[in-house]
N, C-alpha and C positions, 0 to 999 in steps of 0.2 A: 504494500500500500504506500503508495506515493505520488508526489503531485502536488500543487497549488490546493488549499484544504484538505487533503487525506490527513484523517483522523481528528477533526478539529470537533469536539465535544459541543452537543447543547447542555445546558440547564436542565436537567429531570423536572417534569412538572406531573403532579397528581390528576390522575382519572378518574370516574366513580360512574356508575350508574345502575341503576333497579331493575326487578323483571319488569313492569313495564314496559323500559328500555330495547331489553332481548326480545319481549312479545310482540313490539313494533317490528324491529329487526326483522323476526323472521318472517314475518307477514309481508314486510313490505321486500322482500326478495323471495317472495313465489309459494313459501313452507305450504301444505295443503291438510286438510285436515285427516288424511290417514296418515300425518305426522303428529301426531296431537301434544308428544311431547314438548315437541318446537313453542307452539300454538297456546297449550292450557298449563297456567301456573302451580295447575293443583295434577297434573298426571304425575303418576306416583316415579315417572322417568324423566318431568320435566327436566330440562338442558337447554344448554345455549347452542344455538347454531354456531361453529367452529370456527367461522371469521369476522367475526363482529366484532372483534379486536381492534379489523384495519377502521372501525370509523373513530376509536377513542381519541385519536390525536386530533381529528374535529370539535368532536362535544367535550373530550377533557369533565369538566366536571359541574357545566351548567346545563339545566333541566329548561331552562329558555328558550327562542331564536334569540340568534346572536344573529349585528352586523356583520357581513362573510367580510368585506373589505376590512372596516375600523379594527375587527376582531383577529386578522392575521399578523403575526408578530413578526413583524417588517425586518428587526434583528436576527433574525433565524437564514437571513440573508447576507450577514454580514461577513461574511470568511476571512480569513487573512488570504493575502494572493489573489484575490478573486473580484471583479469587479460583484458592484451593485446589481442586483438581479431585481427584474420587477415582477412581483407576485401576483400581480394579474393578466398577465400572463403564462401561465404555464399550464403544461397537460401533464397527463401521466404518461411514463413511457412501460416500463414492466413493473410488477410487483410478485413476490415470492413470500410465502412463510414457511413457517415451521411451526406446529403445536408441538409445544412440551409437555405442555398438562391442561386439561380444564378448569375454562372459566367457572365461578361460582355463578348462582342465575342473578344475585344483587351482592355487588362491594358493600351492602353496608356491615359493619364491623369488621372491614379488613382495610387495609390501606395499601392502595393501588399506585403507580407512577408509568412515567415512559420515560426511556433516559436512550437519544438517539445520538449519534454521531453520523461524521460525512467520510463515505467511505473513500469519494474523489470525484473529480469536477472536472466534466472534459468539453472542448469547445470543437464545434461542429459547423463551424467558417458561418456563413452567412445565416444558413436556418434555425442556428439556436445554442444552447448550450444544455448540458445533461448532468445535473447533479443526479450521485447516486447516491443510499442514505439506508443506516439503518436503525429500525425502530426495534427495542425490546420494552414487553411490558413485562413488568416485574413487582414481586411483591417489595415494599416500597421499607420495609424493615427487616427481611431475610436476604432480600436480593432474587429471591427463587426465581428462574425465569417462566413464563408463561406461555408469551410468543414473542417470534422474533420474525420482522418482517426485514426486507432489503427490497425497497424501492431505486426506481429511476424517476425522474422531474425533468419535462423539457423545457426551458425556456425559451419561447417562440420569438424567433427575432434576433437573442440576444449574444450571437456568438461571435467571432472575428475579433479577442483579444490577449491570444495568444497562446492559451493554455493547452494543456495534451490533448490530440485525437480521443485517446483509453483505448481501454484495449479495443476487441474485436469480440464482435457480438458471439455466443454461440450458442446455435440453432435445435430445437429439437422437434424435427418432424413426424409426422404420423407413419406411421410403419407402411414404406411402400409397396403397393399393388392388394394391399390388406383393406378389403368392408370396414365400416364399421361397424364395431361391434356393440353401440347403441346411438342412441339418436333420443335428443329433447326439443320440444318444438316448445317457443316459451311469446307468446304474442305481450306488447306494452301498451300500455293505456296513455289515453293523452295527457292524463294525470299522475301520473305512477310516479313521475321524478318527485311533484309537488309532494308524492307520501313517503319517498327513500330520504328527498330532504331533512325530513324531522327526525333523523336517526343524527343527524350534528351538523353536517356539510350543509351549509345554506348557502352556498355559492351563486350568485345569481344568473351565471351562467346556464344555470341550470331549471330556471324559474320563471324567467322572461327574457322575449327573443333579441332584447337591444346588444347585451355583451356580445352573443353569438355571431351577432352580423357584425359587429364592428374585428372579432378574429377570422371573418371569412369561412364563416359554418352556414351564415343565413337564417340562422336564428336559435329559438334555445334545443341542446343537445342534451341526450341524459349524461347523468355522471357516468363518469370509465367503471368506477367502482360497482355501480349497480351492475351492469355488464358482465363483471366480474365475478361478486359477491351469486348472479344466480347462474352461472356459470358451477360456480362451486356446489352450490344446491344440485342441481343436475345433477353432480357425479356423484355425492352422499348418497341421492334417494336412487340411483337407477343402479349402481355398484356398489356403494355401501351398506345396504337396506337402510339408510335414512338415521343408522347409528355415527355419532360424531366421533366414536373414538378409531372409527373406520377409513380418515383420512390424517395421512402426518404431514406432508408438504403437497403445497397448491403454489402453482406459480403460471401467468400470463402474461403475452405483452399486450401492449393497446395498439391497436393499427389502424384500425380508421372510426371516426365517432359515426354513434345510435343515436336516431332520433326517436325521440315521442310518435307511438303508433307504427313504428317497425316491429316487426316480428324477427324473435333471434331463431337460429335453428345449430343446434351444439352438437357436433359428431364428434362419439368417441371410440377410443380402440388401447385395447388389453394389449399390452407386446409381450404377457408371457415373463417376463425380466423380474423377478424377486432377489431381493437381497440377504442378509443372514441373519434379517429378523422377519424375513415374508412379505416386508413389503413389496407390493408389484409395480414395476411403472404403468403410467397409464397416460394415454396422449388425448388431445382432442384441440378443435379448431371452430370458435361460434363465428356464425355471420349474422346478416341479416339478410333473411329471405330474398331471394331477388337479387340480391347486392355482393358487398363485400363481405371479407372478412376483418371483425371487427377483434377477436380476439386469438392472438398466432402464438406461435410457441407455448404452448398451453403443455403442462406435464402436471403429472399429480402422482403421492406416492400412497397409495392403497392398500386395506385388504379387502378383495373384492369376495362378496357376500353373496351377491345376486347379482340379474343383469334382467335389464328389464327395458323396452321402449317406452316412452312417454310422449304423446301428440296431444298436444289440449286444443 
């Protein structure tokens, strides 16, 4: 690790939130009711859906809407090396976890934090820059870890100041001349962002179509995250029978943005490949219907339980 910001430390700041919380969560990325654990507070299995983690460094620890602009902490941009980065600007470029342990379904009576660091900061000439970054949630007086994500951030616009290329991307494609071996058809409502919002990210990008068009989307786009997060859904309930302790790493990139009232369509494919605790790899690629693909390199490590189609 090196470079202009590799390993430049944030500030840890504390997290929290209630089942409430998780029951928004899973509702507003797809859960159905023959997950009911997801769903009802009182099933004797209730759990958190397994990446609800990636929105804690949104909501952090207010139960409000927060302003998305006033509310981002501008300093989080500050690097040594590194020029000024403007925050309203950026997309997501990939995001990867890891679950260590399960979430409890409410913080309260535990004390939560995120304590993230920069893992390096590479400039990409005219179209942008790529901070990469990573987030651990941890218990905030053992240290325990919890999860540990490692994002990329693009900065649109703001590259051409010197910094490293980074490395070189690497690829993980779906096993070729292979079917796949399930398929989720997940249609979006013209509303669906307004109700993933309330899970922290009130980004307004995501809300009303002025930001969108002035980045040359044409109006508003849903979060990468949503995209994501029922991506992830998908492979729980169609391979893992809908049990959370059935997924250990999820990782995608973002390739091209979803609009409101697309429909995603998520192929996926078992390559067989277990390691020497059983986890299997497991590939897949969502689009939207008609279109592109909006989620690449997509890998996940599994123990597949079931396998099932899903077409709603």
């Amino acid at each position: 690790m090196s470079g202009p910001g590799a390993g430049h430390e944030y500030e840890p700041y504390p997290v929290s939130w209630y089942q409430r919380d998780v029951l928004l969560f899973a509702n507003s990325i797809g859960c159905t009711v023959d997950e009911l654990h997801f769903l009802y507070e009182l099933h004797s299995d209730f759990a958190v859906f397994p990446t609800y983690s990636i929105v804690l460094p949104f909501k952090k620890t207010s139960p409000e809407v927060v302003d998305f602009y006033a509310a981002s902490d501008s300093s989080r941009n500050d690097i040594p090396g590194v020029p000024k980065l403007d925050g309203k600007r950026v997309v997501d470029g990939e995001r990867h976890i890891t679950f260590h342990k399960a979430l409890p379904t409410s913080s309260v009576g535990q004390s939560f934090e995120i304590r993230g660091k920069v893992i390096g900061v590479y400039d990409k000439g005219k179209p942008g820059t790529v901070m990469e970054t990573q987030t651990d949630l941890v218990d905030a007086k053992s240290g325990e870890l919890y999860t540990r994500a490692i994002g990329s951030a693009f900065f649109v616009g703001q590259g051409n100041w010197g910094g490293p290329k980074g490395p070189k991307t690497q690829n993980y494609p779906p096993p070729e001349g292979k079917k796949p071996d399930a398929e989720y058809v997940h249609p979006i409502g013209a509303e669906t962002a307004h109700l993933y919002r309330l899970n922290g990210d009130y980004n307004p990008l995501h809300a009303t179509p002025e930001p969108g068009k002035a980045m040359g989307f044409g109006g508003a786009i849903m979060h990468g995250l949503y995209s994501w997060n029922t991506t992830a859904h998908a492979l729980v309930k169609l391979l893992g029978g809908s049990n959370p302790a059935n997924i250990r790493e999820y990782a995608a990139r973002f390739a091209s943005p979803v609009k409101p009232g697309d429909t995603l369509v998520t192929q996926i494919w078992r390559t067989g490949d277990k390691d020497a605790d059983g986890w299997e790899d497991v590939r897949f690629l969502t689009s939207v219907k008609g279109g592109k693909v909006c989620l690449s390199n997509g890998r996940a490590k599994m123990r597949v339980v079931g396998q099932r189609e899903s077409k709603l």
